[in-house]
C-alpha positions in Angstrom: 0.0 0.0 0.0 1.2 3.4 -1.1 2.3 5.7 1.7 -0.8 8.4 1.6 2.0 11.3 2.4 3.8 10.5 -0.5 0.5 10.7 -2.7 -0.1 14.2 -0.5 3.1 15.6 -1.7 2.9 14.8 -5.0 -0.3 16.3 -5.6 1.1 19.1 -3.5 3.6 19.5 -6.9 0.7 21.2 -8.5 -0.6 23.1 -5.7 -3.5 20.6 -5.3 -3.9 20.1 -1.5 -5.8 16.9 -0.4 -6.2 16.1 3.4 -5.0 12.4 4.6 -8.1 11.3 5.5 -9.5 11.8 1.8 -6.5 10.4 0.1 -6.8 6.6 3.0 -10.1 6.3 1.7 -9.2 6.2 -2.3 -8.8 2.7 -3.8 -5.5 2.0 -5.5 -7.0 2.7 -8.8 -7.6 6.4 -7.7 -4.5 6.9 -6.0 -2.8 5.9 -8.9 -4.4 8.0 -11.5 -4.4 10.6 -9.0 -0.1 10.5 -9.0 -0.3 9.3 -12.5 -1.9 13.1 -13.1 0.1 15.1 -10.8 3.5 13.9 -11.7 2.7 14.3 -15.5 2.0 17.4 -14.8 5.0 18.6 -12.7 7.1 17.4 -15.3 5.0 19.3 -18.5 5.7 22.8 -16.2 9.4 22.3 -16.8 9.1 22.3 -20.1 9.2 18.7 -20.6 7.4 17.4 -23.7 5.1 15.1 -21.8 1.6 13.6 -22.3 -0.8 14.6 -19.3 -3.3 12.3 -18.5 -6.9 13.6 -18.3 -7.1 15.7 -14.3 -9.2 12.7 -12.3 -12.5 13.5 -12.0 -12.7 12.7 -7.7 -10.0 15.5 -7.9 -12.0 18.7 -9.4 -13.6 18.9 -5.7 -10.5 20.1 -4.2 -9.1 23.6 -5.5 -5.8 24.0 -7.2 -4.0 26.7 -4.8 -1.4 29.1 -5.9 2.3 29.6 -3.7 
């Protein structure tokens, strides 16, 4: 089972802030579409020519927050 601090942080990348008790109650499936998402796109704001994955939907209810 994936560690849900290191799926907070990760979504953290792109300013998407999730509480721990959301992210324990996600199946696998979710958590991994949900770091699937956010890591794809870290790496396209660098520049990187990268395919991003549709945003999961179970993720539009939390806001995207800026610095």
């Amino acid at each position: 089972m994936r560690d849900p601090h290191m799926t907070q942080d990760i979504l953290l990348l792109v300013c998407i802030k999730v509480p721990l008790a959301h992210i324990r109650r996600w199946t696998p499936k979710q958590i991994e579409a949900a770091e699937k998402w956010a890591g794809a796109m870290h790496f396209r704001a660098s520049d990187n020519i990268i395919r991003v994955p549709p945003k999961p939907t179970f993720l539009e209810r939390y806001k995207e927050r800026t610095a």
